[in-house]
C-alpha positions, 0 to 999 in steps of 0.5 A: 494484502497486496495492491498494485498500480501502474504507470499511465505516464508515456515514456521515450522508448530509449529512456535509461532504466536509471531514469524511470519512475518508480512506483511508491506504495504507503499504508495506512491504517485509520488514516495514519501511516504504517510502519514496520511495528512487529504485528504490521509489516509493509514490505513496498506493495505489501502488508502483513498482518501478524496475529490479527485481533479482535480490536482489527474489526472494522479497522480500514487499511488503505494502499497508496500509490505513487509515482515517484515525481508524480503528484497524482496518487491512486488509493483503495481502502479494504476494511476487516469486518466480522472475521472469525478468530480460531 
């Protein structure tokens, strides 16, 4: 899964590259962070799921975004539902 965002924030044409916001990015599954465990891998903007399981159904994953020095954050949530293991 993928998400991205962009920057709303109206920067000085001459502003050093070193000096712009970042984008963050942070999952989540139910609600809890996400870390890099072997069958989830967040890599910035992306997550794999590795061999995913029958106990994913119904299980909601949620990218945050974040500027860097910003407090507003963006989200969007995508649950698996009724998948089909082969």
């Amino acid at each position: 899964m993928t998400c991205s965002a962009r920057s709303t924030t109206i920067l000085p044409d001459n502003l050093p590259s070193d000096l712009k916001p970042i984008m963050e990015y942070r999952w989540q599954r139910d609600n809890n962070n996400l870390i890099n465990d072997g069958r989830h891998i967040v890599s910035g903007n992306t997550l794999t799921i590795n061999k995913v399981q029958r106990q994913d159904n119904k299980i909601t994953y949620r990218c945050i975004a974040q500027e860097s020095g910003s407090k507003l954050k963006r989200s969007t949530s995508l649950t698996l539902y009724d998948f089909k293991l082969y």
